[in-house]
SEDREN-247605 format. One record per residue (C-alpha): x, y, z. Coordinates in steps of 0.1 Angstrom, whole numbers, plus 5000, padded with zeros to 4 digits. Layout:
<sites>
XYZ ...
</sites>
This chain:
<sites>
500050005000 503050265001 501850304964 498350434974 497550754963 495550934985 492251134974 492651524985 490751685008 488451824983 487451464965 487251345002 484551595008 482851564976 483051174981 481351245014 478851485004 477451244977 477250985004 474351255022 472451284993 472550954989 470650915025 468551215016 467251104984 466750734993 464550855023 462651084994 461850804976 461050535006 458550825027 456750924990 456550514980 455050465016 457850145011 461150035006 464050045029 466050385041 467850185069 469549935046 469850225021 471550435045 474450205053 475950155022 475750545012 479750575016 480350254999 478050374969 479550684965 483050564965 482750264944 480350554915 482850844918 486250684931 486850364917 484250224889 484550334851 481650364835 480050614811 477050734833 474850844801 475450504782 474950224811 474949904788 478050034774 480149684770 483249844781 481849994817 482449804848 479749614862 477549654896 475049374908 473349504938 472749184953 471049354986 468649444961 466049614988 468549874988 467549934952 466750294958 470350384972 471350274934 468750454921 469750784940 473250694929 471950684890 469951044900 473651164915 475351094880 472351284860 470950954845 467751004866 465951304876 465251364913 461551374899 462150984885 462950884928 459851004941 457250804915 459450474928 457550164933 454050334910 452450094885 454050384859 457750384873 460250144856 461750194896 460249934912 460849824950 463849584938 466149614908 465149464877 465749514837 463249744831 466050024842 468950024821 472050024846 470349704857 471449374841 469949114860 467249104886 467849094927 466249074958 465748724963 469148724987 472148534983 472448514945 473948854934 477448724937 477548414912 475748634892 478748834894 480748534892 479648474854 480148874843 483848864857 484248484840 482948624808 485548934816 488648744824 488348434797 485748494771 486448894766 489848864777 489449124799 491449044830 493749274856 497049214832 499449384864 499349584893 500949864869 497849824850 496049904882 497450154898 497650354860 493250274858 493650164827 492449834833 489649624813 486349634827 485649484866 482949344886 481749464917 479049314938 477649434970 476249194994 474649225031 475449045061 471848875061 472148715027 475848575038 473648295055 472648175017 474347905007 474648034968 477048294985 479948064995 479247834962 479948174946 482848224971 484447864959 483447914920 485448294921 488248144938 489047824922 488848004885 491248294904 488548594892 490748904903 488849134885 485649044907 485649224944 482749164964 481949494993 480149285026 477949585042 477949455077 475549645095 474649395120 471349395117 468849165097 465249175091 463749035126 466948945146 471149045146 472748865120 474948575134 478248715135 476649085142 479849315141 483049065145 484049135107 487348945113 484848635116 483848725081 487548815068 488448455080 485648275066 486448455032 490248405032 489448025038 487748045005 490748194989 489848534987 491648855000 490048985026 490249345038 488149465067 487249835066 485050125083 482150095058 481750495065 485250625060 485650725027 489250715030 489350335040 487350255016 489350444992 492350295001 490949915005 489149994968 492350074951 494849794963 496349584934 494549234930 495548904919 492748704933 489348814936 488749014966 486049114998 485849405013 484849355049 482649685054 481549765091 478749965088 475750125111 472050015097 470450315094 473050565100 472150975095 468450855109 469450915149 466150705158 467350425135 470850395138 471950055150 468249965164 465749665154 462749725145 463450015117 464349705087 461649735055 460350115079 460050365060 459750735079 456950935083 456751225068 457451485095 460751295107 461851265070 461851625068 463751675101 466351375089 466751555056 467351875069 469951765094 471851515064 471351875041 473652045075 476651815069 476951885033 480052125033 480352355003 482652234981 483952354945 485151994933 482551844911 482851444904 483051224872 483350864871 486350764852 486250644813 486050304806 488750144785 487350054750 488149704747 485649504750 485349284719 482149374698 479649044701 476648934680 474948664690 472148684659 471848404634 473448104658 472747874627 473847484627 476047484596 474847194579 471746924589 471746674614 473446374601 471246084616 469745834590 465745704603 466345374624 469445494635 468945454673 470545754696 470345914732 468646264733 470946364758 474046234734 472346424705 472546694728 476046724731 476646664695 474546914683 476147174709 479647094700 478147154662 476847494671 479947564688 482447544659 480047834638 479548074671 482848154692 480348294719 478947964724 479247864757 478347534776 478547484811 477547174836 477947054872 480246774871 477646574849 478946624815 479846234808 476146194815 474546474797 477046504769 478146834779 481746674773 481446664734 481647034739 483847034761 486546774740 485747024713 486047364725 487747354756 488147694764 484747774763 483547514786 482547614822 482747314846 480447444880 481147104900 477547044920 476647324924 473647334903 472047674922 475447844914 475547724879 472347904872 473648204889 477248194867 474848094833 473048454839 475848664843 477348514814 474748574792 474348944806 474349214784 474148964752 477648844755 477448434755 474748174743 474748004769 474047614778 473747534809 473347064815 472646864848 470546604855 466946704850 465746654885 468446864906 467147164886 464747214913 466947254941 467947584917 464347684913 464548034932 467348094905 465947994879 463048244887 465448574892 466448474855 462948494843 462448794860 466148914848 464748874811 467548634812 468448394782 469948184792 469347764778 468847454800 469247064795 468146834823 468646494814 467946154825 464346274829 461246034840 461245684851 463145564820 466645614841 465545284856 467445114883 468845474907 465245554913 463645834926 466346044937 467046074898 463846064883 463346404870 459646404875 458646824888 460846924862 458047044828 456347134859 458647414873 459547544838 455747594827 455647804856 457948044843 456448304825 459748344797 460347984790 460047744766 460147384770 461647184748 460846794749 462546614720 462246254711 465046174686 468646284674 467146534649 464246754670 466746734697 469446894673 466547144662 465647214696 469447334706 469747564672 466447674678 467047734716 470247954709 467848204688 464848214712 464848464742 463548384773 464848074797 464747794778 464547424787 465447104768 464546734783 466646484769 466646124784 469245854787 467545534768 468645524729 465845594707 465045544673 465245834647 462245904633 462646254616 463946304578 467246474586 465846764565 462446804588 461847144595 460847244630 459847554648 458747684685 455247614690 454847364662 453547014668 454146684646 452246434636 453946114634 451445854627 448545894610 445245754590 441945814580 440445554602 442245744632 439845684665 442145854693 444646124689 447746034710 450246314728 453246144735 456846304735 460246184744 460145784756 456145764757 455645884724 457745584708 455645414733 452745544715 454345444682 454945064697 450945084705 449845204670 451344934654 449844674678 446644794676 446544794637 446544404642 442644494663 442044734632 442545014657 444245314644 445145614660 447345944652 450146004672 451546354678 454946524691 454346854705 457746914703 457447184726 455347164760 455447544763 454147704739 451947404731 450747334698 447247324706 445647394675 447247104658 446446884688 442647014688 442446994651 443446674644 441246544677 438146644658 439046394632 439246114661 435646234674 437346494701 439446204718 442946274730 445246064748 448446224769 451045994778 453946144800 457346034820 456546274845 454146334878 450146404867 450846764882 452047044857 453346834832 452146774793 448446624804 448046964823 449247204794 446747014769 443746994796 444847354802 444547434761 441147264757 439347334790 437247644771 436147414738 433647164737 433446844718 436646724736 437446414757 441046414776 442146114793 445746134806 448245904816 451345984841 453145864868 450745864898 452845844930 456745804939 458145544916 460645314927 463945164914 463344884885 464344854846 463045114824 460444864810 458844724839 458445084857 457245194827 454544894829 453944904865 453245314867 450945274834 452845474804 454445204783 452745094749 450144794767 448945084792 448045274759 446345014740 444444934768 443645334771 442545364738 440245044741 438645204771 437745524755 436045384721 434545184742 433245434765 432245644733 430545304718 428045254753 427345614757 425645614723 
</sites>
């Protein structure tokens, strides 16, 4: 540190004053909302102002700029102290702070995309920093962008950095110290991470409270540098923020909750408060005392332009699929073919997986294009996290494999990225009973369910080697979070190599004139539902078979159209629970139309270990439970009349 140059007087003043109007304008907002949170707001007000006007680069009228060094306010229900930051570089108008949190305000109670210095959505605690974690991977080895020296430091010329600012209460998260691991293992020393430890969480003290050298320990034992500092002296903060890095750093910031609101500072009870209007205006006016005049005015430094220019438009497979019709072939192998195929025509191609990729393929990609391959270990919530801020601001396609069922346990991520207007793309493989023999644990059975729930996504459920190949190139062009289910078994291929597919667009596979029962089948249970049409041609039963190809958006006007021709009777077969899977989405697609009659099958309870073909057969979705399904229904149809 005998290096450090030290700010004047003057910027130490100006740094300061910012830091009141910070307070000032974040209780504006909160009192005129009637919500938000000035205490939390009011402890990082230093922090704010030093990392806007002290140490970030950034162009404050051009906030996507590619070159600008990136924030992720993971506390994100201190989202109007970064708003009041954006007002304090001219961005936003004071006027914009006190419409926060209206049904006409793009500033809403936590950050989201709707505001343009915002790249991905927070407030659901503990994810902010493997967020962070993918925008400072994407810096350092996919834009090359990585602290060089500590002469490049010291000389702030540096390629673009990564800040994140965290509270003590989300530190409890889990995510946070896969973060922690993830940012030390690939050495990220252009990410720093600022710890506001005020102490105080929502309904109790945080654990550790004040001892910040509890928190500088447990960080150092993940391999970070650790510096604790007064989170309200600008010059600390100063000092701690400009220290040469070769490993990615926390800053250990000891803070007061609530500090410049004397009835707030350090007490419970004041967390998610926001002040009435009489002591706002007695607050403000004391904050508006301590603002010394001063004649320096601030400008966040220039970024260095050197941030590769990206487009990520027209990720196009550069030839067909090369699979001949009987061929037989793993969706989840098909899967990592066709990604490794993407890969060698888009250099921002990126795959990621969670110490799965023998299973899902993933390794294809990885064998292929090694340096663009992102192994997360199991981690799968962290994964999610990295996958978003690495396909922030449209820098990576990225492809993101595990095991179908363990995306759950990532759900709460997975959300934030829908609400981040995050696309990002998703394989979970070794879906449904047909994994056999490991049983439950690994049946990916929840799994269409949790993604239908997702207002962005779209599901893709393939059932050979050439829809699932159509579903990656078609998932690297579609925005939103997108989801591809690939299974284990080897299936045969049933599509032309030159079949044309599209979001939203059903197929049908089997077909007559003498059709009696429309069949929905897709991945395992729609060869099942082949198997069954050709067995009941021998009764002189026919029936058309369809692959919806995708469960969200559904096809339903193919399904419904070509039900009408089987007298209104549709079958859905599924390898997954009766709740929110394909049965639902087609029950859900005809429930306003008459005419119809739905019978489903799925799995009905917890399944147990077995071979694919007897759990099949013993939960009631393999080609016999069909052709007795389909019996049942003429049948039914024949006494009614």
């Amino acid at each position: 540190m005998e290096d450090y140059h030290k700010p004047d007087q003057a910027t130490v003043q100006a740094l300061r004053n910012i830091a009141h109007r910070l307070r000032i304008n974040s209780i504006r907002a909160t009192t005129a909302a009637g919500s938000g949170h000035p205490t939390s707001c009011c402890s990082v007000a230093e922090i704010m102002s030093v990392l806007f006007f002290h140490t970030m680069k950034y162009r404050p009228d051009d906030p996507k700029n590619p070159n600008n060094d990136r924030f992720v306010l993971s506390k994100g229900h201190a989202a109007p102290a970064l708003y009041s930051m954006w007002t304090e570089t001219g961005f936003l108008k004071e006027s914009d702070l006190v419409n926060m949190c209206q049904v006409d305000s793009a500033l809403e109670g936590h950050p989201t995309p709707k505001q343009q210095f915002v790249d991905v959505a927070t407030g659901s605690l503990g994810q902010g920093l493997g967020v962070a974690c993918g925008m400072a991977y994407t810096g350092k080895y996919f834009d090359k962008a990585s602290l060089l020296s500590v002469l490049c430091c010291l000389c702030c010329e540096c390629s673009y950095r990564v800040f994140c600012l965290l509270g003590d209460g989300e530190m409890s998260e889990g995510a946070v110290w896969e973060a922690m691991a993830f940012a030390s293992y690939y050495q990220l020393d252009n990410l720093v991470a600022i710890l506001d430890i005020n102490r105080l969480g929502q309904s109790e003290p945080a654990p550790l409270q004040h001892h910040v050298e509890k928190y500088q320990r447990r960080c150092e034992a993940f391999g970070w540098h650790a510096i604790i500092v007064d989170g309200h002296s600008v010059e600390e903060l100063c000092k701690a923020l400009t220290q040469p890095r070769h490993q990615p750093t926390a800053i250990i910031a000891k803070t007061i909750k609530g500090k410049g609101i004397p009835v707030a500072e350090d007490k419970m009870g004041w967390h998610a408060k926001v002040l009435p209007k009489d002591m706002a205006e007695s607050v403000i006016r004391d904050l508006q005392s301590r603002i010394l005049n001063s004649n320096k005015r601030l400008y966040p430094a220039t970024p260095t332009e050197d941030a590769p220019p990206v487009s990520l438009r027209n990720a196009r497979m550069p030839s067909a699929p090369s699979y001949k019709l009987g061929e037989k072939v793993a969706t989840r192998k098909a899967y990592g073919m066709a990604l490794a195929k993407l890969g060698r025509y888009n250099e921002r191609v990126v795959a990621m997986d969670v110490d799965t990729k023998n299973f899902t393929f993933s390794e294809i990609f990885k064998n292929e294009h090694p340096n663009r391959f992102v192994e997360c270990y199991s981690a799968e919530q962290n994964m999610v996290s990295v996958a978003t801020g690495c396909a922030a601001r449209e820098r990576n396609i990225v492809f993101a494999s595990g095991l179908a069922t363990f995306f759950t346990r990532a759900y709460d991520q997975l959300r934030m990225a829908a609400i981040s207007e995050s696309n990002i793309n998703l394989c979970g493989s070794h879906c449904g009973l047909s994994i056999g023999e490991d049983g439950p644990a690994h049946m990916g059975l929840e799994d269409l369910a949790i993604f239908r729930a997702l207002p962005t996504a779209t599901i893709f459920y393939p059932s050979d080697g050439v829809s699932t190949e159509k579903a990656v190139e078609l998932a690297a062009n579609t925005k939103g979070v997108c989801y591809i289910r690939t299974g284990r078994p080897e299936s045969n291929i049933i599509y032309n190599s030159n079949e044309d597919f599209h979001v939203g667009q059903a197929k049908v596979v089997c077909q007559s004139k003498d059709d009696q029962v429309t069949v929905v089948g897709a991945g395992v249970t729609l060869h099942e539902a082949l198997a069954a049409a050709e067995q009941l041609k021998k009764e002189r039963i026919y029936i058309r078979v369809i692959d919806p190809f995708t469960i969200k958006p559904l096809d339903a006007k193919t399904i419904m159209d070509h039900a009408r021709s089987t007298r209104g009777r549709i079958l859905t077969v599924e390898d997954h629970y009766y709740e929110g899977g394909l049965g639902e989405a087609v029950c859900s697609a005809v429930v306003n139309e008459s005419g119809f009659v739905l019978q489903r099958l799925a799995v009905p309870h917890v399944p147990r270990s077995g071979k694919m073909s007897e759990l099949l057969k013993i939960y009631g979705i393999d080609r016999e439970s069909i052709v007795q399904a389909v019996r049942k229904m003429i049948s039914s149809s024949a006494n009614a009349k």
